[in-house]
N, CA, C and O of each residue as an XYZ file, in Angstrom:
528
protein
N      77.468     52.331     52.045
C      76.391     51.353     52.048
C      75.137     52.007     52.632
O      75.191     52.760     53.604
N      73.964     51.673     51.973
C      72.429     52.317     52.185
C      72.015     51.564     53.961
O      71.384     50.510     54.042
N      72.434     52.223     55.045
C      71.685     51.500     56.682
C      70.450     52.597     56.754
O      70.118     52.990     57.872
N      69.757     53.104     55.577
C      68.605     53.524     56.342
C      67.831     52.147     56.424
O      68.031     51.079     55.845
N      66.712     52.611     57.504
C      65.943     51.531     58.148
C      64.510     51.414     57.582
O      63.580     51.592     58.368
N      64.170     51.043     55.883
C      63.242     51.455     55.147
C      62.083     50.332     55.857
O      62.545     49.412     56.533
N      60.620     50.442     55.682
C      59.897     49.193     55.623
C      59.951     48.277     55.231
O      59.593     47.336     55.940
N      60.406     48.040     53.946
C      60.978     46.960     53.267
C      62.127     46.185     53.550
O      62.209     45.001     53.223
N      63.240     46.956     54.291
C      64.153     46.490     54.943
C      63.789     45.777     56.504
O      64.348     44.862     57.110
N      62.957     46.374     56.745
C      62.401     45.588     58.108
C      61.183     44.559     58.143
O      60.895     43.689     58.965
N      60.677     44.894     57.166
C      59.558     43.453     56.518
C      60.843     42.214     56.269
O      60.816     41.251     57.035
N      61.715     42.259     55.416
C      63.050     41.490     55.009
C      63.252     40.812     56.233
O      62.882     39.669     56.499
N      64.060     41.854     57.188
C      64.732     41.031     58.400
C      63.295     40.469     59.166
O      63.411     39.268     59.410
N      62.531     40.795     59.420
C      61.765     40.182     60.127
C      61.249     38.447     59.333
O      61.204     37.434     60.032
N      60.917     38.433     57.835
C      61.009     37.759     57.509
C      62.027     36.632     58.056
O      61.543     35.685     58.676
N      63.423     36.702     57.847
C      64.288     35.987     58.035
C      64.237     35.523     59.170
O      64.140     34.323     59.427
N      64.300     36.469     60.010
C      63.922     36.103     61.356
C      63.091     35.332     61.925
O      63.317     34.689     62.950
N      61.853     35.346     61.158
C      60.939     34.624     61.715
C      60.996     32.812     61.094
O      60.428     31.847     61.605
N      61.745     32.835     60.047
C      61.610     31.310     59.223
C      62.984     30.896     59.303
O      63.986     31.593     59.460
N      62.825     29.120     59.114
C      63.805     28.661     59.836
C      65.114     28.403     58.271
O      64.899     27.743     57.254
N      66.007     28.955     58.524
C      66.945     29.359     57.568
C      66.914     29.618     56.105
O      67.846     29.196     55.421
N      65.703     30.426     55.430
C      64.909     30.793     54.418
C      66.243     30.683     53.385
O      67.432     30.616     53.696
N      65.586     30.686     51.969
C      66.148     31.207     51.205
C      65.194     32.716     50.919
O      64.368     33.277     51.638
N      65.647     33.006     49.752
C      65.174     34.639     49.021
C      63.675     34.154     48.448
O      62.655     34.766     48.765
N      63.663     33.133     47.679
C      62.286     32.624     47.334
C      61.150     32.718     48.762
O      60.105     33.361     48.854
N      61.832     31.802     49.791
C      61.009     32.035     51.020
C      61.269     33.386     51.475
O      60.581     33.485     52.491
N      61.819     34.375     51.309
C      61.636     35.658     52.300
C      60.771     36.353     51.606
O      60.131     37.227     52.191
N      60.540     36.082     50.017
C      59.861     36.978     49.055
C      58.238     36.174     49.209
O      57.237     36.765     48.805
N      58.171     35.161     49.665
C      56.852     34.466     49.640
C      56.576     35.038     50.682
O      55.613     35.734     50.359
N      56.864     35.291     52.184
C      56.629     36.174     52.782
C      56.434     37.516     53.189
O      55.946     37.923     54.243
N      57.042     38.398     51.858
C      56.385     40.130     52.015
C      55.947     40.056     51.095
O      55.759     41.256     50.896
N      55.522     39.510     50.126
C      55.142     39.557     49.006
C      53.604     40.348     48.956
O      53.139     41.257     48.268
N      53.153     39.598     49.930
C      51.458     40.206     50.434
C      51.831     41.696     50.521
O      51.059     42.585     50.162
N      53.020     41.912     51.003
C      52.934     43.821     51.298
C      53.134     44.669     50.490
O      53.088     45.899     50.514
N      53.456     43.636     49.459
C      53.847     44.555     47.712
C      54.925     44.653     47.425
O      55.069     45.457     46.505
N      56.450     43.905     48.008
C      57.643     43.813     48.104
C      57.736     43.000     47.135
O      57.195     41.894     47.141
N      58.654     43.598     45.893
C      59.117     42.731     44.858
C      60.267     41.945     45.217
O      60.834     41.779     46.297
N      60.536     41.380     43.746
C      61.729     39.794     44.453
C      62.811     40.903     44.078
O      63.863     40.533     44.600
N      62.994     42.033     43.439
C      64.336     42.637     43.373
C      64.449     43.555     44.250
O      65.597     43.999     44.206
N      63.789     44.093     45.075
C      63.471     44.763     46.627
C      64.050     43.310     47.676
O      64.906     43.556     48.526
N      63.648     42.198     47.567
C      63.970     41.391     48.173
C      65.656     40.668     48.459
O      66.225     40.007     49.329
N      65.930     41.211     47.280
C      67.176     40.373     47.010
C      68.400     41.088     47.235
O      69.533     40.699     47.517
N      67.666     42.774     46.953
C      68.662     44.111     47.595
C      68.735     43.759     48.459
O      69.765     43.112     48.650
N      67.771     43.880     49.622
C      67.743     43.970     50.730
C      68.065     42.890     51.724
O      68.239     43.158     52.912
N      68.144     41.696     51.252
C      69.049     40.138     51.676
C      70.514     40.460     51.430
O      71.444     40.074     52.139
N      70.599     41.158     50.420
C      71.994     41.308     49.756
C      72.847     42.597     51.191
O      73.898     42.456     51.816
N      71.922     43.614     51.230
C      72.253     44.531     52.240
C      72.320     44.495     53.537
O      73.095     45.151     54.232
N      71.413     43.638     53.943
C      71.061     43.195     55.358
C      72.412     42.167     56.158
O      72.782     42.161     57.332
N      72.900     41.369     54.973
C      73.993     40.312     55.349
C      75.191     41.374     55.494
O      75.916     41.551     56.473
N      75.202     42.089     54.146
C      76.619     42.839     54.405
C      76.882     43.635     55.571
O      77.980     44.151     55.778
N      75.956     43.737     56.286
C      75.511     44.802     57.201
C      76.161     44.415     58.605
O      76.646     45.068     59.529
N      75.912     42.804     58.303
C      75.913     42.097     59.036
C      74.648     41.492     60.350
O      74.747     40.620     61.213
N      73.555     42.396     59.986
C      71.977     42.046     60.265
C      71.892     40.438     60.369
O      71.826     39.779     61.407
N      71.909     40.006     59.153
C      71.538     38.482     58.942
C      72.890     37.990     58.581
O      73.893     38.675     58.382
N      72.792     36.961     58.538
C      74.477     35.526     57.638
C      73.625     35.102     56.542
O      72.399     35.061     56.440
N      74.535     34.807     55.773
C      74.351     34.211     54.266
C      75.018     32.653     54.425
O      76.093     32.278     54.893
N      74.026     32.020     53.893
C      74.923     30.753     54.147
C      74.753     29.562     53.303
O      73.931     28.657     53.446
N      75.545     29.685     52.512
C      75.486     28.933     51.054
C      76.180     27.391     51.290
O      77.362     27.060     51.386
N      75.009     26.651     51.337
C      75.494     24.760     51.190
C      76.163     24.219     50.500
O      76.778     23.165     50.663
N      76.072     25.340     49.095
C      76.727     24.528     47.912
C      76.268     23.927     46.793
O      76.888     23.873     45.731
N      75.206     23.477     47.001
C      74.254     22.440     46.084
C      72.969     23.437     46.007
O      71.975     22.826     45.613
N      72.810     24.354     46.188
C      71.433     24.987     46.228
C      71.400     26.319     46.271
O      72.342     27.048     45.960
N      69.954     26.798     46.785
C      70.364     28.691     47.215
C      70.588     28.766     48.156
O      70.249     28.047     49.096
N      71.382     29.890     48.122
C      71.759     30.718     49.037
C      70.631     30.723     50.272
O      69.460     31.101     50.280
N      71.440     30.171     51.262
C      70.108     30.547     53.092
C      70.204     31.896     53.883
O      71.028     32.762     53.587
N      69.614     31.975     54.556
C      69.585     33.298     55.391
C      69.531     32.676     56.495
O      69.075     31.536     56.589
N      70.271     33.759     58.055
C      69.954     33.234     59.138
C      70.254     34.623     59.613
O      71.126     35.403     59.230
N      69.017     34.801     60.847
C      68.794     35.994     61.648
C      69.668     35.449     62.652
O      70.721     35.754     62.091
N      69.989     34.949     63.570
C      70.951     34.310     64.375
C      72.439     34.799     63.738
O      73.207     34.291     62.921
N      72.451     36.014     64.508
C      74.156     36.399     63.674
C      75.479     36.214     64.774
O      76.660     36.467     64.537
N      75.008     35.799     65.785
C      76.072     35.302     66.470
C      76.798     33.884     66.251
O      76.093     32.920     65.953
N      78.365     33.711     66.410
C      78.970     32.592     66.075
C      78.261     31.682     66.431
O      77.841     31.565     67.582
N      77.920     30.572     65.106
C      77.635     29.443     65.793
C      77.401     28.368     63.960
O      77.160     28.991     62.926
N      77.510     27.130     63.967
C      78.273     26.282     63.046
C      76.599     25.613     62.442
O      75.679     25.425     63.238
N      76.478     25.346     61.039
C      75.327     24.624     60.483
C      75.378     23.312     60.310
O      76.529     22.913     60.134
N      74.410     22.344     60.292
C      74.392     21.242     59.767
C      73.081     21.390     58.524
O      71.907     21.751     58.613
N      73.927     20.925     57.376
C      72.634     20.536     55.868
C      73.033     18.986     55.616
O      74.046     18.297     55.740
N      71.970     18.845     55.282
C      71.193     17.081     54.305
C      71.490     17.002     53.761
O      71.251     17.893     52.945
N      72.057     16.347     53.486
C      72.472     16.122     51.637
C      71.080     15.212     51.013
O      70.751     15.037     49.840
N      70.547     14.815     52.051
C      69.430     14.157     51.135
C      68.099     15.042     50.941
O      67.418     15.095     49.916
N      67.851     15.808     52.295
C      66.198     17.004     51.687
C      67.092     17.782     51.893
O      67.268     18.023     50.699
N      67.747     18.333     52.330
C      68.425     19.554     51.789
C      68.299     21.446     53.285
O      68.429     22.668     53.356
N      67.911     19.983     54.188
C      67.426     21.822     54.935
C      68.772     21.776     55.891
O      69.452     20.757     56.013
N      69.106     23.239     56.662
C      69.897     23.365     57.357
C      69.269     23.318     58.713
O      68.100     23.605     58.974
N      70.172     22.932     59.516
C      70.042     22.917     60.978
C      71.071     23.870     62.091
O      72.264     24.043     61.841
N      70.592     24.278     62.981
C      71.810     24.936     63.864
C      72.475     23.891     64.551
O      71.884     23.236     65.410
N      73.953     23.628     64.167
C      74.619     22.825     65.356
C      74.705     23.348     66.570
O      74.755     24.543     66.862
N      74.724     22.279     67.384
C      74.763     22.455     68.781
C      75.853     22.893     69.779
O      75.759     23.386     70.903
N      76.999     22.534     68.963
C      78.448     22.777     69.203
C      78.717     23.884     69.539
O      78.353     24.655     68.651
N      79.279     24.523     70.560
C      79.972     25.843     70.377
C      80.813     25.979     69.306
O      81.061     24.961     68.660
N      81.568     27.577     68.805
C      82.641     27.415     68.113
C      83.713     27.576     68.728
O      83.907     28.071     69.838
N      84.258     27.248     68.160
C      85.566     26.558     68.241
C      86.578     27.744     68.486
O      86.091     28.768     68.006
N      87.931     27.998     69.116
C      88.657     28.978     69.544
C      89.820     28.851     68.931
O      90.307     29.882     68.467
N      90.407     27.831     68.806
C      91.517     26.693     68.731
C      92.258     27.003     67.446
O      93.477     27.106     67.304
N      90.957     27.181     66.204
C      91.441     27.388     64.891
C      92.319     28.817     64.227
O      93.111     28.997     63.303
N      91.544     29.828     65.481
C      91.897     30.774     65.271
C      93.288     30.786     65.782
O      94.340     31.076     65.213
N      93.111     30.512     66.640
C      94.141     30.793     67.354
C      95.457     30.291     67.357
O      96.326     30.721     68.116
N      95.654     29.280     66.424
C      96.509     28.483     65.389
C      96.943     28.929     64.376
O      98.134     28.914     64.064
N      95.885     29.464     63.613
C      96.427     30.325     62.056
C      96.938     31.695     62.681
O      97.590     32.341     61.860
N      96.815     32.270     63.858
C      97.430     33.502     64.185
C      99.297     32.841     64.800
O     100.416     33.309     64.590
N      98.969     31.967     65.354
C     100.253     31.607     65.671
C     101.593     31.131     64.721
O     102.816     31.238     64.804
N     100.564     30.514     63.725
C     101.745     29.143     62.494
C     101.702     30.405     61.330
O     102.812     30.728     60.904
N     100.792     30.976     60.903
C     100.624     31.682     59.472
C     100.611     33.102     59.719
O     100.753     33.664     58.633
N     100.504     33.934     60.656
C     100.345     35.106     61.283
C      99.352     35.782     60.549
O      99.592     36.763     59.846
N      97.818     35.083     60.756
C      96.682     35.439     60.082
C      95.902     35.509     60.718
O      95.365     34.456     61.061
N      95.398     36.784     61.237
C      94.179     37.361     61.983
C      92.961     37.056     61.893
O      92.206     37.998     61.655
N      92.346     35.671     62.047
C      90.757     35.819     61.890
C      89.667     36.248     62.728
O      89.355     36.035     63.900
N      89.070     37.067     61.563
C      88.111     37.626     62.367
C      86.956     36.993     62.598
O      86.099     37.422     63.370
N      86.860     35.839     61.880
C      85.659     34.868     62.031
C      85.709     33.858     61.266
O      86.347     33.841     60.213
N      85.085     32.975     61.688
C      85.158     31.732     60.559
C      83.398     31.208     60.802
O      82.553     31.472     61.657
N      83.420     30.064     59.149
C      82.211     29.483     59.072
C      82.043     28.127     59.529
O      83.237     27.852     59.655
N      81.561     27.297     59.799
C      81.797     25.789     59.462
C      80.594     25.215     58.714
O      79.565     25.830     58.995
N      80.463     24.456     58.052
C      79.069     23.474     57.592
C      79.244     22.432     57.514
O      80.105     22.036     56.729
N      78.470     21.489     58.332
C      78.664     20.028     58.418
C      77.677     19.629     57.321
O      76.659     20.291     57.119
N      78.073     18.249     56.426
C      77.430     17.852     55.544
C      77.036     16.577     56.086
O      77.731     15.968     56.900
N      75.761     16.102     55.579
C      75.799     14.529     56.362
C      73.897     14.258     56.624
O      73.153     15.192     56.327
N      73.672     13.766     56.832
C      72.004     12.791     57.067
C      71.338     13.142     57.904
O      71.926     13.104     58.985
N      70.087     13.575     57.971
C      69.768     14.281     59.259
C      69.313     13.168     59.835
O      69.793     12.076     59.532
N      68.257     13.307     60.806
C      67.947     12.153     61.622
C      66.806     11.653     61.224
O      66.610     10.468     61.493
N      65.672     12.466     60.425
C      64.380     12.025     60.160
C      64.619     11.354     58.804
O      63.765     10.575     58.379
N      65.397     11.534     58.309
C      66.208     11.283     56.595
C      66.751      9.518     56.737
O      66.549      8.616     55.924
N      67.532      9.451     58.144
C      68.026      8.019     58.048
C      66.790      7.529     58.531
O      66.375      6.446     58.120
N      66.083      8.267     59.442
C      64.570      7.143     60.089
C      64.083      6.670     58.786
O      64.023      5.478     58.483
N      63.717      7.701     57.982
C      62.964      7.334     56.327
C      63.465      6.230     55.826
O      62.673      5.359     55.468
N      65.349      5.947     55.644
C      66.148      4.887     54.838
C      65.636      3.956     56.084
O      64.458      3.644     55.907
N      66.067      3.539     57.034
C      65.769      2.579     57.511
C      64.245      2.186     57.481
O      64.029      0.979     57.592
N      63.286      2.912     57.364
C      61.769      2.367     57.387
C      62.325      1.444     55.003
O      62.448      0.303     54.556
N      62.412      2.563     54.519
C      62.394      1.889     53.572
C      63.207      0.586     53.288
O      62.873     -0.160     52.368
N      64.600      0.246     54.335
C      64.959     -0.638     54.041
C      64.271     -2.262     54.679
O      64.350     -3.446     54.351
N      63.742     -1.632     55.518
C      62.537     -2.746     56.130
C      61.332     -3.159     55.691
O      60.683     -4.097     56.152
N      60.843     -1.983     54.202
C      59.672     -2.776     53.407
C      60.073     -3.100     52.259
O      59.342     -3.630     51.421
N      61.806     -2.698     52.007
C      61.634     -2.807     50.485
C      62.951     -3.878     50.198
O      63.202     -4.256     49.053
């Protein structure tokens, strides 16, 4: 795997880094000014995760997110606008440590994604259910 540390690779992570769980469209709207194409962009999202630099973190319903935050820790997405949030929760120990005991399966990490309403999303339903 390519770990040199090109400009483009560090325009990328910094991107990610700096916006709050981007997709590739948003990391490319951001170097774009520096002359970084979307297939420079998409290498280098693609390389950066495997790397383990950034997490990839796919909702399901949409694109693919990025998160510079590569230490364990669990997402919440909207199902109604659609953005992700960092849960607050620690992770969890318990799971692992269960499938090593019952299934004799070593994890080396796990994901979680909570699905569900954010808070400004139900404020919205409830304002609309009070004019409409």
């Amino acid at each position: 795997m390519d770990r040199r540390n090109t400009l483009q690779r560090q325009l990328v992570l910094g991107a990610v880094r700096s916006l709050h769980h981007p997709d590739a469209e948003e990391v490319y709207g951001a170097v774009a000014e520096a002359g970084i194409g979307k297939a420079t962009v998409y290498r280098n999202l693609h390389l950066l995760a495997a790397c383990g630099d950034i997490r990839r973190i796919d909702a399901g319903d949409g694109p693919t997110h990025y998160d510079g935050r590569t230490e364990a820790h669990y997402h919440l997405h909207c199902r109604v606008c659609g953005r992700l949030f960092d849960a607050t929760m620690r992770p969890l120990a318990a799971p692992e440590i269960y499938l090593e005991r019952t299934d004799g399966f070593t994890v080396e990490g796990h994901e979680l994604l909570f699905v569900g309403i954010c808070s400004d999303c139900k404020n919205k339903q409830k304002g609309d259910d009070k004019h409409g």
